[in-house]
C-alpha positions in Angstrom: -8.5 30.8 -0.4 -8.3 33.9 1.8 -6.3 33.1 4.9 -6.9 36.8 5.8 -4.4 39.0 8.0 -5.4 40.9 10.9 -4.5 44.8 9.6 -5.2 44.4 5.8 -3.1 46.6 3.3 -4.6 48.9 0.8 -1.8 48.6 -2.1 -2.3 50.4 -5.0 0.0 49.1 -7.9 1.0 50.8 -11.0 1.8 49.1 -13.8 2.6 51.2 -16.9 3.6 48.8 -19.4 0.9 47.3 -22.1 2.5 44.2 -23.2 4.2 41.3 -21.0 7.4 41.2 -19.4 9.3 39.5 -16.5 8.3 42.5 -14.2 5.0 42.7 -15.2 4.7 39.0 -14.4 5.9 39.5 -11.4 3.4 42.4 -10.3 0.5 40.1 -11.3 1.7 37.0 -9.3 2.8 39.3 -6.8 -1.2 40.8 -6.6 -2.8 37.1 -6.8 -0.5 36.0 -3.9 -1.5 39.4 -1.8 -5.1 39.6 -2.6 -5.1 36.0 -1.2 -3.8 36.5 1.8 -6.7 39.4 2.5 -5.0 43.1 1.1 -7.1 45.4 -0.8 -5.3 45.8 -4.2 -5.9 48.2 -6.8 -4.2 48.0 -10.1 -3.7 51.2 -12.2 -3.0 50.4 -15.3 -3.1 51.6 -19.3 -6.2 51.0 -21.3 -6.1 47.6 -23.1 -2.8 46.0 -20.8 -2.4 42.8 -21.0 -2.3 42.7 -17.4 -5.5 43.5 -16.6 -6.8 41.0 -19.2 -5.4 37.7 -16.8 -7.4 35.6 -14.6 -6.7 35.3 -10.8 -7.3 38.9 -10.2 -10.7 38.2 -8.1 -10.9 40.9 -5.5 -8.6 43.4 -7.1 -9.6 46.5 -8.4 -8.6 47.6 -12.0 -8.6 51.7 -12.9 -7.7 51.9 -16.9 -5.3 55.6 -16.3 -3.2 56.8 -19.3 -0.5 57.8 -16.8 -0.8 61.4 -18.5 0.2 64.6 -16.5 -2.8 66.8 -17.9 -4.4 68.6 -14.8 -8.0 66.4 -15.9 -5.7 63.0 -15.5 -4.2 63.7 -12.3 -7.2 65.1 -10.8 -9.0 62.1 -12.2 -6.2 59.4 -10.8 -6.5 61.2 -7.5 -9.9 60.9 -7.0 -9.8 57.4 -7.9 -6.5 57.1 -5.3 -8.5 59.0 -2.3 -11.4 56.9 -2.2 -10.2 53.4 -2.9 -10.9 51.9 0.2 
């Protein structure tokens, strides 16, 4: 149910960790519950997270990054960054 909001958010969330945790519970309720409500959410995450593997995450956008610092990466990430809309 999308109850939408009159100035949605773009959010873009990073999550670096590939296994599960309390705080990486928390970021995927946390982009279920804002997705819902009508924000643009993209999640950046590492290749094969077990985040990005969950259900509930209709509407949000997944970009596999291995959070590297190469020049290719972070042109690559910024790309990605600049023209989620």
């Amino acid at each position: 149910m999308t109850t939408g909001v009159p100035n949605p958010l773009r959010i873009a969330m990073l999550v670096s960790g590939t296994g599960i945790n309390g705080a990486i519970v928390h970021s995927l309720l946390l982009m279920r519950f804002l997705a819902r409500r009508g924000h643009r959410i993209m999640l950046m995450h590492r290749p094969d997270a077990w985040i990005a593997q969950q259900p509930g995450l209709d509407g949000v956008e997944l970009f596999a990054t291995s959070f590297g610092r190469s020049p290719s990466e972070l042109i690559r990430v910024t790309r990605k960054v600049n023209a989620f809309d």
